[in-house]
N, C-alpha and C positions, 0 to 999 in steps of 0.2 A: 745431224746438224740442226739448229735451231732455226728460228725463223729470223733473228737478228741476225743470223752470223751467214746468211742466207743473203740477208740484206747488205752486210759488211762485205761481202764476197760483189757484191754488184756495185755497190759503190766503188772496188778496189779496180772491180774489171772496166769502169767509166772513167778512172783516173787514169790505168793504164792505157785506154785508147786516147785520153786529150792526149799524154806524155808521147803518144804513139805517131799521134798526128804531128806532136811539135816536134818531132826528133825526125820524122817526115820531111817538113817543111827545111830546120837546118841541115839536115842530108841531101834536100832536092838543090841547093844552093852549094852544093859542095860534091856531088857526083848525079851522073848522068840522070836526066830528066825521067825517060824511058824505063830504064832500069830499077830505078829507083820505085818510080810510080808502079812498075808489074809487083817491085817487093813489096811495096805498100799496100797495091791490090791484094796480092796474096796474102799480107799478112793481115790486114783486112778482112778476107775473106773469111779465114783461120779465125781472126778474132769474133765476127760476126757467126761463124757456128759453134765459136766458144760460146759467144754470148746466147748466141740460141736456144743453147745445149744449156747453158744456166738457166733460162728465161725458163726451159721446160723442164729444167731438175726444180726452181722455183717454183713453178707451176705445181709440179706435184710435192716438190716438200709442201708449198700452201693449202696444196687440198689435203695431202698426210695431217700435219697441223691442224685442219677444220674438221677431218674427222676426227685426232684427237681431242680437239676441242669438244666437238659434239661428243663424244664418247666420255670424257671429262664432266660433260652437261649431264648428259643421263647415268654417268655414275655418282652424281654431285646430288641429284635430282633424286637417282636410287638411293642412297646416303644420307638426303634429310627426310624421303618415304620412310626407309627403317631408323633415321633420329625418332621423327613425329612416334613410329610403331614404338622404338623404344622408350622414349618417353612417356605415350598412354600405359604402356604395361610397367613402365617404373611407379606411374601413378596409380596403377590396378595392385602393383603389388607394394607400394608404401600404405594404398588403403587394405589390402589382404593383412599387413603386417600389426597395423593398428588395429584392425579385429581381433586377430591374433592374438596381440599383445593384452587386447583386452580380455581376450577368452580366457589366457592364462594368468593372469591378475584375479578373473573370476574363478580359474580353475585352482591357483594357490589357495583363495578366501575359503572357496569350496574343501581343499584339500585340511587345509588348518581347521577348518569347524570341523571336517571327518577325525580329525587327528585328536582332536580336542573330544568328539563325544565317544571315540574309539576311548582313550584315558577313561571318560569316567565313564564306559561302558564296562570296559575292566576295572575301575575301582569298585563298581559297583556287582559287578561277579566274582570280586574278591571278597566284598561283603557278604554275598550270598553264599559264596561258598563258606565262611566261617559261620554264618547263620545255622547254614546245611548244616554243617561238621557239628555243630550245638545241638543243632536240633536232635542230630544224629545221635549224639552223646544222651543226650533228653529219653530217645527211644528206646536206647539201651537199655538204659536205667529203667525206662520204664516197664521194657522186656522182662528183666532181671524182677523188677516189684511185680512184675503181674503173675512171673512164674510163682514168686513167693506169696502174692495174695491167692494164687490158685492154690499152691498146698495147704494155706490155711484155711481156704475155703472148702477145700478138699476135706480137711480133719473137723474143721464147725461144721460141715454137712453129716459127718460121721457121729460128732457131739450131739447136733441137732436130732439125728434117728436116734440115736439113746434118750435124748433127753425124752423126747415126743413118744417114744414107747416106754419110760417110764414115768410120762403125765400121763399117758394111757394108763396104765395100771394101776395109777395114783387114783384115779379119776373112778376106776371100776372098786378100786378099795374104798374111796371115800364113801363113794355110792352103796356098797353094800354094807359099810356102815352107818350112815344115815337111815337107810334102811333097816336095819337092826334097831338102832334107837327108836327109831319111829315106831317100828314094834313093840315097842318096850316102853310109848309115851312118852318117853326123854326128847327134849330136843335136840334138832338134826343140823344146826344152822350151826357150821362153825364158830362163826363170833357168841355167840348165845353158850356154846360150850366151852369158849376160852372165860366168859364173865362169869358162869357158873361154877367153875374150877378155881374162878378170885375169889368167890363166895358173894359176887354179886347177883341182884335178884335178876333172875331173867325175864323178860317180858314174854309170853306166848305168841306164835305164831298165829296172831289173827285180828281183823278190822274192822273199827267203828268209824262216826261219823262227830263231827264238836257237835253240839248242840248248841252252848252259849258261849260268851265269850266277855271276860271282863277284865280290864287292865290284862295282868302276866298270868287268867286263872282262864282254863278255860272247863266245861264241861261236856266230856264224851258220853257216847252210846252202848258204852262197854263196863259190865261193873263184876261184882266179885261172881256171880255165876258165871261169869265168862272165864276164869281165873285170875282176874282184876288184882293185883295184894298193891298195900303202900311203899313206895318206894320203886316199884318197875317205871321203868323211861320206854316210852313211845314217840315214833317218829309222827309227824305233822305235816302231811302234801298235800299239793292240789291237781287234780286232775282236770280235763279237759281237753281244748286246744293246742294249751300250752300249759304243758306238767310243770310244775315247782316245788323243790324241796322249802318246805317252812321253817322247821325248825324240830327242836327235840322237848320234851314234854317229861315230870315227873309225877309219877302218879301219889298225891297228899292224902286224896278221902275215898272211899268205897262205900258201894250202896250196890245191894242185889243187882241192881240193874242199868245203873250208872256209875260215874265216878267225876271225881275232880283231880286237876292236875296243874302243876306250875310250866309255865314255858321257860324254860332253862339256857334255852338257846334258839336263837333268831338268825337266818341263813338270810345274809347280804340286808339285815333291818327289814325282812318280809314283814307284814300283822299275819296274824292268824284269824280265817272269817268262817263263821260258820255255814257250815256242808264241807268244810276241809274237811279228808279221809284223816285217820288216826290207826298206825298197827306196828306191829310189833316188828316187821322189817321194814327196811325203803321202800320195796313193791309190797302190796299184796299180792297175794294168790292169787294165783287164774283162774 
């Protein structure tokens, strides 16, 4: 029962004793004074430990009530302790969720840039692999030519010991032909024997010095006792520091012990000065 109906109940039980006393009073007017008055005690009395018997069910339904109340209090109390908790941890976890949310906004951006340099990390080993595969192909081939520049090298190495053992032999024939001519006073100079075979004059193997020098004439230290004749051509150098070919020379005039000669030919517009050597090949002898 409630605390109203608690109340409704005592107000019903104060209605029914005025009603009690007035039906009292018109009964005491109407049957025995005595009598009347013991039932009225009595029921009085009844009534009075009714009422008692409510005052003290009131009593305790009011304090039932107060510790409901109280208990209502501290559960009302407990109620906005865990609102207040749930609320900070609503607030701890709507700011948990916005880090969160952030993290993974940064974790997408992060993921997209990996996604994106993953692409061109494989375009770019797709590259390399087709580079590879070229390259590869490159190698091949170049395998294949090296094998083949090897057998070629192989067979001009073979060429080459022929050739080089029959310059050898060439070398040991020329020689002992020069050698025989040179016995024989002919000369030994291959060119000197291709111009003598034209029937060109050959010039002797041997060296003078200009003496003079005049316009395209110059005059040497070499004359017809030397084997001098008209018409042989001598070479014109200088020796020194720095060696230089001068030019070529035809022999015009003889004299026992000199000679004159035209310069016929001028290497790079040299002059020709006197103490230039004059002989019958580019070098003299040694």
């Amino acid at each position: 029962m409630t605390f109203v109906g608690k109340i409704l109940v005592i107000v019903i039980l104060a209605f029914a004793l005025f009603f009690l006393a007035l039906s009292t009073v018109v009964f005491t007017a109407s049957t025995n004074w005595r009598t009347a008055h013991q039932a009225v005690t009595e029921k009085r009395n009844q009534l009075q430990q009714e009422l008692t018997a409510a005052q003290n069910d009131l009593a305790a339904q009011k304090t039932a009530l107060q510790k409901e109340i109280d208990d209502r209090d501290a559960r009302i109390a407990t109620l906005d302790a865990q609102s207040t908790s749930l609320s900070n941890q609503i607030d701890t976890l709507q700011t948990d969720i916005t880090s969160l949310r952030t993290q993974v906004e940064e974790a997408q951006r992060t993921t997209q840039t990996q996604v994106q340099l993953a692409q061109a990390t494989t375009a770019e080993a797709q590259q390399l692999r087709e580079q590879f595969q070229a390259a590869q192909k490159v190698a091949n081939d170049y395998a294949a030519r090296q094998t083949e520049l090897d057998e070629r090298i192989f067979l001009l190495e073979r060429q080459l010991n022929t050739a080089t053992q029959n310059n050898e032999d060439l070398r040991n024939a020329l020689a002992d032909y020069q050698n025989y001519l040179e016995s024989r006073g002919l000369p030994a100079d291959p060119e000197q024997v291709r111009l003598a075979a034209q029937g060109t004059q050959v010039s002797p193997d041997i060296e003078g010095r200009v003496l003079r020098v005049a316009n395209d004439y110059l005059e040497i230290s070499l004359g017809s006792d030397d084997g001098v004749t008209t018409g042989q051509e001598y070479f014109v150098f200088r020796t020194g520091d720095s060696p230089q070919y001068i030019g070529k020379v035809r022999i015009t005039l003889t004299e026992a012990d000199k000679a004159v000669g035209r310069l016929i030919f001028s290497n790079l517009g040299r002059k020709v000065m006197e103490g230039d050597s004059v002989a019958g090949k580019i070098q003299p002898r040694s």
